[in-house]
Backbone as JSON Lines, residues from 0, in Angstrom:
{"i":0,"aa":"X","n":[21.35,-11.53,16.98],"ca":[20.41,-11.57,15.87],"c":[20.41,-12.95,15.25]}
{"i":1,"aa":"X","n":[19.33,-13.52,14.68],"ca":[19.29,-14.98,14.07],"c":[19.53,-14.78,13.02]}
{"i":2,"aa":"X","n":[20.87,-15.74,12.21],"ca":[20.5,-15.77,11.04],"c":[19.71,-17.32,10.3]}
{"i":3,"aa":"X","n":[19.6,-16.51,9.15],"ca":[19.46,-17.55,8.41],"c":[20.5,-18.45,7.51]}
{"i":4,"aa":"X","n":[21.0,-19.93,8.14],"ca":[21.81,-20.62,7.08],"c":[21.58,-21.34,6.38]}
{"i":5,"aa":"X","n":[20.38,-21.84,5.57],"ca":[19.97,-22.73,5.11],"c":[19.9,-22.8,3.63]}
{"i":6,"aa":"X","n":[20.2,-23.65,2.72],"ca":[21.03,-23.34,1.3],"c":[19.57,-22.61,0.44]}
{"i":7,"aa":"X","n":[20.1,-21.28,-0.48],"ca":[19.0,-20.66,-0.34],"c":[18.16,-21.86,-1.78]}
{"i":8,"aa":"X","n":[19.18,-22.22,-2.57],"ca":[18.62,-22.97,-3.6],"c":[17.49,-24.4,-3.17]}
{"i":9,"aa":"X","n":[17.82,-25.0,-2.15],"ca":[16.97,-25.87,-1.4],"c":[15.85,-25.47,-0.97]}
{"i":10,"aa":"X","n":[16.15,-24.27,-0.37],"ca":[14.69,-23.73,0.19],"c":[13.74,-23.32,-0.81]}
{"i":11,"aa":"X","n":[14.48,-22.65,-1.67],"ca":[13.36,-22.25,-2.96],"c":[12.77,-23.38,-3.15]}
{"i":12,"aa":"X","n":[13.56,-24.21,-3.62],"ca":[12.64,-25.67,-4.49],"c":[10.9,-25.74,-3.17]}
{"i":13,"aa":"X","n":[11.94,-26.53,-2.23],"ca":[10.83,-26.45,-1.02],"c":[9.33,-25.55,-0.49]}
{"i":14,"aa":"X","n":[9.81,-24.37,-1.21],"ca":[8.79,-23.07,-1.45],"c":[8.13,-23.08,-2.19]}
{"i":15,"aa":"X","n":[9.13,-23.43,-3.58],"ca":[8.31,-22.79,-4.92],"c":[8.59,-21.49,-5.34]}
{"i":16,"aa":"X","n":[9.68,-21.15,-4.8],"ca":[10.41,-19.45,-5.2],"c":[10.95,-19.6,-6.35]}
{"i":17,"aa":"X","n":[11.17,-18.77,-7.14],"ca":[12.64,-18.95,-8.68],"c":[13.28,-18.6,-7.8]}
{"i":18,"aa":"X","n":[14.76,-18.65,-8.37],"ca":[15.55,-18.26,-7.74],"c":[16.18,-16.89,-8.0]}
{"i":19,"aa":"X","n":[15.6,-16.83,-9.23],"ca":[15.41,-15.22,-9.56],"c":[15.22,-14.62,-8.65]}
{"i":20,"aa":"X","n":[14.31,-14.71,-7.72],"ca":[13.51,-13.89,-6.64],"c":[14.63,-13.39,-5.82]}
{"i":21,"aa":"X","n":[15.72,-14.16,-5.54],"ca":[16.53,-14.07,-4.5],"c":[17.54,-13.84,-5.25]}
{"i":22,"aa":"X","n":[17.81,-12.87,-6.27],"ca":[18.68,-12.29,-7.33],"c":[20.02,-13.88,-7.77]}
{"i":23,"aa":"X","n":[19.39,-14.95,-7.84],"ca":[20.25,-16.13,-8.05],"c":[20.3,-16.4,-9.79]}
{"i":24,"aa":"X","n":[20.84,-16.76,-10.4],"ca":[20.84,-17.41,-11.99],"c":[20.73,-18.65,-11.81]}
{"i":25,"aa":"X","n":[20.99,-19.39,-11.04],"ca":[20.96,-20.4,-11.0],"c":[19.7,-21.27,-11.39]}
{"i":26,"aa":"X","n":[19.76,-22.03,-12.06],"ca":[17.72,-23.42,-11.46],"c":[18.27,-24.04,-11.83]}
{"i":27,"aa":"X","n":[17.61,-25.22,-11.18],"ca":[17.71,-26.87,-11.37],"c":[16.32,-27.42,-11.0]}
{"i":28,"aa":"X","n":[16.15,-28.88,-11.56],"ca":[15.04,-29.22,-11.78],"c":[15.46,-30.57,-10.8]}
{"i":29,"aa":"X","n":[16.11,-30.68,-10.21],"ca":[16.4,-31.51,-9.44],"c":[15.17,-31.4,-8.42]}
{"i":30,"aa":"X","n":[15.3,-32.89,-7.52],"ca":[14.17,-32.78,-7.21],"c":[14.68,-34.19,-5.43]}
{"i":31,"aa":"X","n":[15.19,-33.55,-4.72],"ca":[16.02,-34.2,-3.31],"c":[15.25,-34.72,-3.0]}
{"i":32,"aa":"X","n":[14.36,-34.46,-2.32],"ca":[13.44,-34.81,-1.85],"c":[12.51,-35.87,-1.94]}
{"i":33,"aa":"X","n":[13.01,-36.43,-3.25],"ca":[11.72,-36.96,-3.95],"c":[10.32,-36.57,-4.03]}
{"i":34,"aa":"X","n":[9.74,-37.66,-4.45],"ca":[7.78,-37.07,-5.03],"c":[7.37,-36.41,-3.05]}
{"i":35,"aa":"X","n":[6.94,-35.32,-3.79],"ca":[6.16,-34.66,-3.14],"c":[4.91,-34.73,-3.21]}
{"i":36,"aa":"X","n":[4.18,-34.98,-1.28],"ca":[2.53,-34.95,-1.14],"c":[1.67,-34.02,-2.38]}
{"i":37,"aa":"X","n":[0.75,-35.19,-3.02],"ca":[0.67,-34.09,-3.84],"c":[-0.64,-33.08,-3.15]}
{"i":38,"aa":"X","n":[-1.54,-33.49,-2.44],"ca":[-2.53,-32.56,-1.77],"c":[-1.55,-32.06,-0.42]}
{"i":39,"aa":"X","n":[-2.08,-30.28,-0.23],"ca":[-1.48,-29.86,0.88],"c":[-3.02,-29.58,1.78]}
{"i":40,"aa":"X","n":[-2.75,-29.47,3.25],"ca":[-3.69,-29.22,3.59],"c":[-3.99,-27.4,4.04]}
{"i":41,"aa":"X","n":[-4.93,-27.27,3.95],"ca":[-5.31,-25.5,4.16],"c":[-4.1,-24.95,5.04]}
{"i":42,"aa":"X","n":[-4.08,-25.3,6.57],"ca":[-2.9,-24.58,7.29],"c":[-1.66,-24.8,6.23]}
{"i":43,"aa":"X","n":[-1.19,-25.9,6.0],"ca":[-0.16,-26.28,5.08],"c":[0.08,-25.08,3.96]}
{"i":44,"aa":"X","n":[-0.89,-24.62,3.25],"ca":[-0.6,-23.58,2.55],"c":[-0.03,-22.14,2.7]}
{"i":45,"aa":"X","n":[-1.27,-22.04,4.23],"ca":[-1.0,-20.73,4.35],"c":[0.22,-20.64,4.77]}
{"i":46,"aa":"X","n":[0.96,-21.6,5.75],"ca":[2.22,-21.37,6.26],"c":[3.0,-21.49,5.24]}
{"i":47,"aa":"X","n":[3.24,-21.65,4.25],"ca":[4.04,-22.18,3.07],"c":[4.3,-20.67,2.45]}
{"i":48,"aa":"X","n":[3.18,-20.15,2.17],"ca":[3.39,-18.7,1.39],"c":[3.56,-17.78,2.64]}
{"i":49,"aa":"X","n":[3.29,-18.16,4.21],"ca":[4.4,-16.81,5.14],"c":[5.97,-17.09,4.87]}
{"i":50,"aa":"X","n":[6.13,-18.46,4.87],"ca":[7.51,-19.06,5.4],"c":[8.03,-18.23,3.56]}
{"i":51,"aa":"X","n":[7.16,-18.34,2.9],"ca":[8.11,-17.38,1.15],"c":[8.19,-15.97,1.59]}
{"i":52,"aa":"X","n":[7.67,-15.65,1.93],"ca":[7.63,-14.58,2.26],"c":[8.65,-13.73,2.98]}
{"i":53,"aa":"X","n":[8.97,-14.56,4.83],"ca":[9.95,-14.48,5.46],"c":[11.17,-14.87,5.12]}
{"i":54,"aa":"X","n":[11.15,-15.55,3.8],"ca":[12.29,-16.48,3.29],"c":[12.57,-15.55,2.39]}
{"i":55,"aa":"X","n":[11.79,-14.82,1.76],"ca":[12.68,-13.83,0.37],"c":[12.94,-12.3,0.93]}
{"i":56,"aa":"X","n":[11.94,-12.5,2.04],"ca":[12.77,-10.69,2.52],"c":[13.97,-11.24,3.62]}
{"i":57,"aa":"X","n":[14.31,-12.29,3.72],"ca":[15.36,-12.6,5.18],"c":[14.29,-12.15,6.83]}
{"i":58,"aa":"X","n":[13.22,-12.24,7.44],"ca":[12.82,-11.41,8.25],"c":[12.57,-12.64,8.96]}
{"i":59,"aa":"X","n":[13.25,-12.9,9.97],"ca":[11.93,-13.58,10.92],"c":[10.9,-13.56,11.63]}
{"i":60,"aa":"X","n":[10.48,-14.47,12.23],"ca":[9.06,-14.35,13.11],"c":[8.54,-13.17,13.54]}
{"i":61,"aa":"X","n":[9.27,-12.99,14.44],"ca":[8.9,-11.74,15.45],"c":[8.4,-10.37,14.54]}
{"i":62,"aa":"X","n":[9.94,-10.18,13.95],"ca":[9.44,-9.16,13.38],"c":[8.61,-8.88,12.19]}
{"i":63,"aa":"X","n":[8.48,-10.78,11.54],"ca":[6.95,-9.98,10.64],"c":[5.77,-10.33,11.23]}
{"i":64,"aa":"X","n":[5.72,-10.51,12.38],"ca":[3.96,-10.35,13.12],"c":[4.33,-9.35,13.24]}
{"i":65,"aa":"X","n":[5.28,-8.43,13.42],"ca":[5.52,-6.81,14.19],"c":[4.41,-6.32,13.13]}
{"i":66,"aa":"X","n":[5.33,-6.72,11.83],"ca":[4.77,-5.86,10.45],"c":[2.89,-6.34,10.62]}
{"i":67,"aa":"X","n":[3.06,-7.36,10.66],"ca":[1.35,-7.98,10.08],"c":[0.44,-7.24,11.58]}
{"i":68,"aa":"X","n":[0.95,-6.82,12.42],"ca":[0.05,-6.12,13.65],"c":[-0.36,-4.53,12.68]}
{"i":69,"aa":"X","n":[1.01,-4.23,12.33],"ca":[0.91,-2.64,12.16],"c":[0.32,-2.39,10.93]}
{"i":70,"aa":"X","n":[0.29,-3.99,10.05],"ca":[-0.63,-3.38,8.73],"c":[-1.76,-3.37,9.31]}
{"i":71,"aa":"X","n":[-2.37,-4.34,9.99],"ca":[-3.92,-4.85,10.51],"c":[-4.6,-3.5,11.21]}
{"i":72,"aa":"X","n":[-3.4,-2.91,11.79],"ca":[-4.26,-1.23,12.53],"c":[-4.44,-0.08,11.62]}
{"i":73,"aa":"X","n":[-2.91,-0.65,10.43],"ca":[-3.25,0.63,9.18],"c":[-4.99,0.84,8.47]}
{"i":74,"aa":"X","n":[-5.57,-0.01,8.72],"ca":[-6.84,-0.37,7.54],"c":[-6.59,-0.25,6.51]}
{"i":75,"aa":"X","n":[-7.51,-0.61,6.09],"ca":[-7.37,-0.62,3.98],"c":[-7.09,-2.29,4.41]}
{"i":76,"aa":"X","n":[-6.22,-2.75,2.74],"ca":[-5.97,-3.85,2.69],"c":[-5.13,-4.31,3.77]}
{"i":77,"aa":"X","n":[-4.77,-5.0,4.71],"ca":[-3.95,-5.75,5.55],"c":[-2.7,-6.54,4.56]}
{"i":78,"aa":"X","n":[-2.91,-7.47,4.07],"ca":[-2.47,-7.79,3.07],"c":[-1.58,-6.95,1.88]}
{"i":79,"aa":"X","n":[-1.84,-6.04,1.02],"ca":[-1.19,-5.51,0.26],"c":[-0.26,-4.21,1.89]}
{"i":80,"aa":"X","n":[-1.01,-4.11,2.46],"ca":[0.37,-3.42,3.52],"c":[1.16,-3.32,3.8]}
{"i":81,"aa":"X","n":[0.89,-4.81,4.4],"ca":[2.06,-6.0,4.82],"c":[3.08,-6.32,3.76]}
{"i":82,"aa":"X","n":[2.9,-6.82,2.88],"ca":[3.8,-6.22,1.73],"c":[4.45,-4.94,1.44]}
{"i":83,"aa":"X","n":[4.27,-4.0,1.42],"ca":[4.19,-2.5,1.62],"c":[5.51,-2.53,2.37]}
{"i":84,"aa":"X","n":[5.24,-2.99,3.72],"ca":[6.01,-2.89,5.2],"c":[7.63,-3.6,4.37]}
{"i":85,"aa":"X","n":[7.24,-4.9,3.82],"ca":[8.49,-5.84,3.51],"c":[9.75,-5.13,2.41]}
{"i":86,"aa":"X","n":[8.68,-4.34,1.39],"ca":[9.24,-3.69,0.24],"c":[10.32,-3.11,0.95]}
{"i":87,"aa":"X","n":[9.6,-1.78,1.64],"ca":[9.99,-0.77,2.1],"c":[11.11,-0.74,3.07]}
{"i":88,"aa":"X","n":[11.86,-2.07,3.62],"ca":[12.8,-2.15,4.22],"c":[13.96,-1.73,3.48]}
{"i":89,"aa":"X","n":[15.12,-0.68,4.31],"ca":[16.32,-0.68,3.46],"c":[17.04,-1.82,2.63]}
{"i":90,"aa":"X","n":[17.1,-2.89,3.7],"ca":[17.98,-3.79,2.62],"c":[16.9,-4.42,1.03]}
{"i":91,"aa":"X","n":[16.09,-4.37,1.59],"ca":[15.16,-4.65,-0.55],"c":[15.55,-3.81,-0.95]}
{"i":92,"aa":"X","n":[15.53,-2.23,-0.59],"ca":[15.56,-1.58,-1.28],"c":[16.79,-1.35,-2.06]}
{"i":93,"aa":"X","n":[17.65,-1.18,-1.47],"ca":[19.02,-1.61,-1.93],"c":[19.32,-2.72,-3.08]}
{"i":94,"aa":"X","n":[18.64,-3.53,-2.66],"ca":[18.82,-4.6,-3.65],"c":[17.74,-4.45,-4.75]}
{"i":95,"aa":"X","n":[16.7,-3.64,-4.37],"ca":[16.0,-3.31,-5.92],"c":[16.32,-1.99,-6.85]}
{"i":96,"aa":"X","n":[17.63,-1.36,-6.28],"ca":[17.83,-0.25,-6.93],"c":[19.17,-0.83,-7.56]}
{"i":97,"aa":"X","n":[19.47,-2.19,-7.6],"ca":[20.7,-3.07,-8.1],"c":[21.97,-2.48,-7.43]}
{"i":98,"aa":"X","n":[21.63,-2.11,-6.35],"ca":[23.42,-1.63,-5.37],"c":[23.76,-3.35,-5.04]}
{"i":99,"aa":"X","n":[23.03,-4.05,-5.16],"ca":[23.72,-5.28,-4.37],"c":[22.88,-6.88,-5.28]}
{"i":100,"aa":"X","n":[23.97,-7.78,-5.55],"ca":[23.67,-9.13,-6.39],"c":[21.99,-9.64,-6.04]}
{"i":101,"aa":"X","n":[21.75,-9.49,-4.22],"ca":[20.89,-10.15,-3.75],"c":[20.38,-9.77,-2.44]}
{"i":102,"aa":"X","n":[19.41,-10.26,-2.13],"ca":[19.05,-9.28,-0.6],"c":[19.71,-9.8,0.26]}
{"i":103,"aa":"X","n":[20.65,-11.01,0.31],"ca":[21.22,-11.09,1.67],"c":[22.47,-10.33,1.47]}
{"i":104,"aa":"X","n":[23.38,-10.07,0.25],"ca":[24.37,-9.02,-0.11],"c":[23.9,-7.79,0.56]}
{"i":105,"aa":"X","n":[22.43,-7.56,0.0],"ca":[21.95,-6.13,0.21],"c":[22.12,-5.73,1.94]}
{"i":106,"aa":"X","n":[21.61,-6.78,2.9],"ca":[21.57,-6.55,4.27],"c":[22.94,-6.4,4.98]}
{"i":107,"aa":"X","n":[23.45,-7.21,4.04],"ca":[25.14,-7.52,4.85],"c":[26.01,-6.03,4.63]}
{"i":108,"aa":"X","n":[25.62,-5.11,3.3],"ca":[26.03,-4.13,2.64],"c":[25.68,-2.93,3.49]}
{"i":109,"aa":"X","n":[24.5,-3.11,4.01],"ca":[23.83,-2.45,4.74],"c":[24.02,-1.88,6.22]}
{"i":110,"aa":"X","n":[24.18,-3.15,6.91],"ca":[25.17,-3.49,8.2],"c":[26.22,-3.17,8.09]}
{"i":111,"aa":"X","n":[26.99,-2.88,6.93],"ca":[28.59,-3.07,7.41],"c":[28.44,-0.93,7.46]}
{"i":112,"aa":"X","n":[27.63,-0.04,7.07],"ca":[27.26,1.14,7.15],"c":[27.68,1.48,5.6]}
{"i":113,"aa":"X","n":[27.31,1.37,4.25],"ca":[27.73,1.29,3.09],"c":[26.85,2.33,2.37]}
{"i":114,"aa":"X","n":[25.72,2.78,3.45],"ca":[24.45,3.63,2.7],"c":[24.04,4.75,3.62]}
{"i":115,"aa":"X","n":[23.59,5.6,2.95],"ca":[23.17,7.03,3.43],"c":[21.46,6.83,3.51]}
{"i":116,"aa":"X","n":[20.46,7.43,3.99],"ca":[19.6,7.81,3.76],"c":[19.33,9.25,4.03]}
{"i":117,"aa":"X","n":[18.92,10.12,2.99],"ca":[18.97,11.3,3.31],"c":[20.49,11.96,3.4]}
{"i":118,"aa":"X","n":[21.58,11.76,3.32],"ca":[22.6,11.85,3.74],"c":[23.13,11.37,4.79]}
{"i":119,"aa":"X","n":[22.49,10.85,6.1],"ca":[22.69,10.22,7.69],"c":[22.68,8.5,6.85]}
{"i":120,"aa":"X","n":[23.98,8.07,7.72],"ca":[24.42,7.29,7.55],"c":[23.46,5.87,8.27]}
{"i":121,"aa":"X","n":[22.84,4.72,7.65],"ca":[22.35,3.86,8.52],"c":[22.28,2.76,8.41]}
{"i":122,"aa":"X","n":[22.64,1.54,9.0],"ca":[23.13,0.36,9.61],"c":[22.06,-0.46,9.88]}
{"i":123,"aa":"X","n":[20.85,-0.14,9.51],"ca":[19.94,-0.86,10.4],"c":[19.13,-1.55,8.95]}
{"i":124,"aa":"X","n":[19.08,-3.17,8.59],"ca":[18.59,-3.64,7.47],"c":[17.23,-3.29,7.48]}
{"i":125,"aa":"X","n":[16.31,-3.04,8.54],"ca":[14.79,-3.15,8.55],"c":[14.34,-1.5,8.58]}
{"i":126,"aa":"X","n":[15.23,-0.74,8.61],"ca":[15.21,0.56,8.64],"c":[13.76,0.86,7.32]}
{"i":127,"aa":"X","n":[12.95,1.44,7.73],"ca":[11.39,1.55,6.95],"c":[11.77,3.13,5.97]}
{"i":128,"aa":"X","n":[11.88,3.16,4.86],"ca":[12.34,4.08,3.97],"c":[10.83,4.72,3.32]}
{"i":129,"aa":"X","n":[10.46,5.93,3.29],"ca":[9.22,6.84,3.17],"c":[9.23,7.44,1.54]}
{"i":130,"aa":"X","n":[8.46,7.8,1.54],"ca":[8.5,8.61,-0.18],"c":[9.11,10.48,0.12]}
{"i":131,"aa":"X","n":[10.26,10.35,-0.83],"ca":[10.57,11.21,-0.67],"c":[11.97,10.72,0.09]}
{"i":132,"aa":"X","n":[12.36,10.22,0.3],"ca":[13.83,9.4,0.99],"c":[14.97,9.56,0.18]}
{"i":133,"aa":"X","n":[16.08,9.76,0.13],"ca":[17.28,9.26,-0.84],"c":[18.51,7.86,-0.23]}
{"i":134,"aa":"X","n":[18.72,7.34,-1.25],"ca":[19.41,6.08,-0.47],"c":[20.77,6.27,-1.45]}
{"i":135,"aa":"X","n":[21.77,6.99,-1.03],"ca":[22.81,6.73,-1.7],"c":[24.13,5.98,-0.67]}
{"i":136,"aa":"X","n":[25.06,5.27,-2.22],"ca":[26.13,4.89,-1.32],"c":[27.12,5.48,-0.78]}
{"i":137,"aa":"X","n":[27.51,5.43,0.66],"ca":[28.19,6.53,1.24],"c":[29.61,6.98,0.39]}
{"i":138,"aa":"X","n":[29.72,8.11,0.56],"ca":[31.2,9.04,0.41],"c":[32.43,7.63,0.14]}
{"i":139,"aa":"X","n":[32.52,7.87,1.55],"ca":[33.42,6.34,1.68],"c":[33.68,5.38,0.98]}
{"i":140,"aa":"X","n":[32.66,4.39,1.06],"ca":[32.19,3.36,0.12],"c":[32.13,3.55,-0.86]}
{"i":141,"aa":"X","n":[31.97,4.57,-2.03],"ca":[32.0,4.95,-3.19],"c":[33.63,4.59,-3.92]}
{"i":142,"aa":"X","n":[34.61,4.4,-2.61],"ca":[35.99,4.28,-3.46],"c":[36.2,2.56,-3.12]}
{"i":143,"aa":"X","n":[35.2,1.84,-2.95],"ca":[35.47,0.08,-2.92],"c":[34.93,-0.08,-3.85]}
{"i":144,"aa":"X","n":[36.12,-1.04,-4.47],"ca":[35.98,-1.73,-5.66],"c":[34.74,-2.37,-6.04]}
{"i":145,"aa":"X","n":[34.12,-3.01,-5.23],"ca":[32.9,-3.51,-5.6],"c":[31.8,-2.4,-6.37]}
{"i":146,"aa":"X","n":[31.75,-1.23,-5.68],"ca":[30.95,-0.05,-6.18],"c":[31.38,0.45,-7.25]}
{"i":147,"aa":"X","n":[32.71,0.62,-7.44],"ca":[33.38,1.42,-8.7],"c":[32.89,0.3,-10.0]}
{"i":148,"aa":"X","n":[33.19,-1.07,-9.55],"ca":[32.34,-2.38,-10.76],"c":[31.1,-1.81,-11.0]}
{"i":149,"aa":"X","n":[30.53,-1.9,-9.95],"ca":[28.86,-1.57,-10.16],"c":[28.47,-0.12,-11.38]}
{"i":150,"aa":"X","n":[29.66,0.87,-10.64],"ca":[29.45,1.76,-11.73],"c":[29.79,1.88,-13.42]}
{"i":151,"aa":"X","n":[30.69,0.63,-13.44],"ca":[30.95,0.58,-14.6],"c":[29.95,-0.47,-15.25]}
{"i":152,"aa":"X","n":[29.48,-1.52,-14.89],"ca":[28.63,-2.19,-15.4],"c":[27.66,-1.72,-16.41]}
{"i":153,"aa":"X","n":[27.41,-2.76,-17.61],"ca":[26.56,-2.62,-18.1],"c":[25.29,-3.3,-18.29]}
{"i":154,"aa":"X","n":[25.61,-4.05,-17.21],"ca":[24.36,-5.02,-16.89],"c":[23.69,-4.91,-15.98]}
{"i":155,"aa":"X","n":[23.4,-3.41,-16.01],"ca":[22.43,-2.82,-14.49],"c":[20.96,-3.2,-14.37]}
{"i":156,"aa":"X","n":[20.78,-3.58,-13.38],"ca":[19.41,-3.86,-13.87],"c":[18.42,-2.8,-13.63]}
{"i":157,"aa":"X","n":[17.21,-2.92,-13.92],"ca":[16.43,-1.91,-14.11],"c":[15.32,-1.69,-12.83]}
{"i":158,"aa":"X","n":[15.25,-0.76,-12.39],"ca":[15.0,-0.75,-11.07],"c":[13.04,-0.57,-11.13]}
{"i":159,"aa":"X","n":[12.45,-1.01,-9.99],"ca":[11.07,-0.9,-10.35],"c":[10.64,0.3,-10.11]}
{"i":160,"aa":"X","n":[9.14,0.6,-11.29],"ca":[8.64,1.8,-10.89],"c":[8.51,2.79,-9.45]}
{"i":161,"aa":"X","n":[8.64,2.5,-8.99],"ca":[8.04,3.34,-7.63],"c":[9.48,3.59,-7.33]}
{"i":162,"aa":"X","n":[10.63,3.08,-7.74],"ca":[12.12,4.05,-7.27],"c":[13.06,4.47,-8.57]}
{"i":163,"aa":"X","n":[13.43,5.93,-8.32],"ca":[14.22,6.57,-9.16],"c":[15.62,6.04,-8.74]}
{"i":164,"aa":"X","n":[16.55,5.89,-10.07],"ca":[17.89,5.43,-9.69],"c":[18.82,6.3,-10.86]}
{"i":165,"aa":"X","n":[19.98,6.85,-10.15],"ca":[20.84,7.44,-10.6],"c":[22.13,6.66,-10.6]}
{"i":166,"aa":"X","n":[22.43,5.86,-11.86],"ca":[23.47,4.8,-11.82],"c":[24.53,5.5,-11.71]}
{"i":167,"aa":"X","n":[24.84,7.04,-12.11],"ca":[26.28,7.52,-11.91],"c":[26.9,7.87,-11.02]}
{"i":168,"aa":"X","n":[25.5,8.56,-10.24],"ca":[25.8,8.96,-8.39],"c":[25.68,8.14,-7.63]}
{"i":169,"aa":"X","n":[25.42,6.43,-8.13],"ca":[24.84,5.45,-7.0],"c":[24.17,6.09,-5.96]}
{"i":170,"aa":"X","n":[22.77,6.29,-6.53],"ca":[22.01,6.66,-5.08],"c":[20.28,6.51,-6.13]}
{"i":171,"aa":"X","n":[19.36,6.69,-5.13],"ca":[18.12,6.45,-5.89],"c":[16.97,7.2,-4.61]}
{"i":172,"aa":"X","n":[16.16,7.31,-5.28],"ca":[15.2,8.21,-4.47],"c":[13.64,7.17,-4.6]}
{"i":173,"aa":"X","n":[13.13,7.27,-3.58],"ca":[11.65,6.78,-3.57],"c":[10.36,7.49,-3.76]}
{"i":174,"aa":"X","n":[10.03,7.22,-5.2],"ca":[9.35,8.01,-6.14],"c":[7.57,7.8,-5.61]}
{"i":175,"aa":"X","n":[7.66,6.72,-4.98],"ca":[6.04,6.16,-4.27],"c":[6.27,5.17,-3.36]}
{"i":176,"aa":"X","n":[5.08,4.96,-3.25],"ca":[4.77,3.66,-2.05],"c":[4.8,2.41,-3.0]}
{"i":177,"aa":"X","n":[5.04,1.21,-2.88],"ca":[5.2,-0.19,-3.64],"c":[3.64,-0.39,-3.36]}
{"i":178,"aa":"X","n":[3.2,-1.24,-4.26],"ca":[2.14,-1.67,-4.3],"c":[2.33,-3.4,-4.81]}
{"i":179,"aa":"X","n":[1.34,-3.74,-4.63],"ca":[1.53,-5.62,-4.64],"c":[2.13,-5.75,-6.05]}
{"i":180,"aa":"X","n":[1.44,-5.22,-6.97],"ca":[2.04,-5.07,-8.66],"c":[3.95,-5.07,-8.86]}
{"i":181,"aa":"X","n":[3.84,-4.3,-7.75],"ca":[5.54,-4.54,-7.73],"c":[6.75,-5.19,-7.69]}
{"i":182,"aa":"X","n":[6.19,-6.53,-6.57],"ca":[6.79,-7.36,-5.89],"c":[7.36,-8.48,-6.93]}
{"i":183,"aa":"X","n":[8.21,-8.88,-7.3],"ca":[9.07,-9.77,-7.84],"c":[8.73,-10.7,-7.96]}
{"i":184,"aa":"X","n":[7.71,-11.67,-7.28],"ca":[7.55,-12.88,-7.13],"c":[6.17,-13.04,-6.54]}
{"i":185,"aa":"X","n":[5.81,-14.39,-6.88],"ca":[4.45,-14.64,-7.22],"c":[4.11,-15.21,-5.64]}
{"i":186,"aa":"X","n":[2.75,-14.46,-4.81],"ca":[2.52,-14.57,-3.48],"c":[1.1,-14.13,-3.14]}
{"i":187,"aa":"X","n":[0.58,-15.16,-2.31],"ca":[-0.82,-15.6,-2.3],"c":[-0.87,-14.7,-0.72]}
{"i":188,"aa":"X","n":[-1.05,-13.18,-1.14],"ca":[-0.97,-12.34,0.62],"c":[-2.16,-12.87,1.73]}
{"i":189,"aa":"X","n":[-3.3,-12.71,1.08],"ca":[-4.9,-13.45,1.57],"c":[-4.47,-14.49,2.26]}
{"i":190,"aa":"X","n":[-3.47,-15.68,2.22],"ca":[-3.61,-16.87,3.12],"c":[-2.82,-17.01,3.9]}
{"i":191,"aa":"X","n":[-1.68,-15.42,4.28],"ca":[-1.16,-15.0,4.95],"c":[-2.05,-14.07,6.17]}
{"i":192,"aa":"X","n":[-2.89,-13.38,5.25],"ca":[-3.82,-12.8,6.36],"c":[-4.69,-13.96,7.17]}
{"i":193,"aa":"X","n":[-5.32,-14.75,6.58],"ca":[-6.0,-15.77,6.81],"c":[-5.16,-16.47,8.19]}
{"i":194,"aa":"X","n":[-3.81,-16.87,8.07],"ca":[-3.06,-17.23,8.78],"c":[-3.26,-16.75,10.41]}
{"i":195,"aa":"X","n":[-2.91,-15.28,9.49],"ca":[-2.61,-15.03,11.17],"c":[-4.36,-14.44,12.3]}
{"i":196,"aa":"X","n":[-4.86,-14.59,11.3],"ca":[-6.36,-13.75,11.85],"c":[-6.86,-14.64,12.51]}
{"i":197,"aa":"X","n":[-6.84,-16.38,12.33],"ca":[-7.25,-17.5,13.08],"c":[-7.04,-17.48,14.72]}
């Protein structure tokens, strides 16, 4: 599997992500690179908001043309789909029900087998989670320290509409489908579709 090593704070700047997005506290106004082109050109854009895109869910290539094929046959919007598809992966989800600091925590948490869906145990970060799903943290895992913190915390964060979260049972249920309104961070889907429709 490829990962990604590239410092995530660099790449944001380079993007234009907060670093919020990628559950970070961190910003700086630093600026490496120096002055940046200030006109981009059309392709220049659109690849700019896939590469945010693939950059804040962790996904590469392959598998988000997988996604951008299977929104394009869904009909309706292509675009808000495709999003849809990204939400709906276990490891966001995880990381938007605050089981984990950040989505690459969330995937790694994920992989190591730390979560139930439904009760069946699963390992797989891209695993596509439905309405009506439960995502709790396994039996097991419930007695590592990291989780027992989590349960004591009072700095939980607040999980978005479309998922129910039960901070005492660590587990959360998927109350709807995500819709673009949802998404954390600010993303131009249209020049993503645009992208790939050329």
């Amino acid at each position: 599997m490829a990962k990604n090593m590239q410092p995530v704070l660099k790449r944001c700047r380079t993007l234009g992500v907060s670093p919020a997005a990628m559950g970070y506290n961190k910003t700086s106004n630093k600026n490496p690179g120096g002055q940046r082109r200030a006109k981009k050109s059309e392709y220049a854009t659109q690849l700019t908001e896939k590469q945010k895109v693939k950059f804040v869910y962790g996904i590469q290539e392959k598998q988000f043309r997988n996604y951008y094929d299977k929104a394009a046959r869904a009909g309706g919007n292509t675009g808000e789909t495709l999003l849809t598809y990204c939400e709906r992966r276990l490891d966001n989800v995880v990381y938007r029900l605050g089981f984990a600091n950040t989505r690459r925590q969330a995937r790694q948490l994920v992989n190591h087998g730390h979560f139930t869906v439904n009760g069946n145990r699963v390992n797989i970060p891209s695993y596509l989670i439905k309405v009506g799903d439960v995502v709790a943290v396994s039996e097991k895992a419930s007695s590592n320290s990291f989780f027992k913190k989590l349960k004591e915390d009072d700095a939980f964060v607040a999980a978005p509409k479309w998922l129910d979260r039960d901070k005492n049972t660590l587990q959360g249920k998927v109350i709807a489908m995500p819709t673009k309104a949802d998404i954390d961070f600010d993303i131009a889907v249209h020049l993503i579709v645009e992208l790939y429709s050329k």
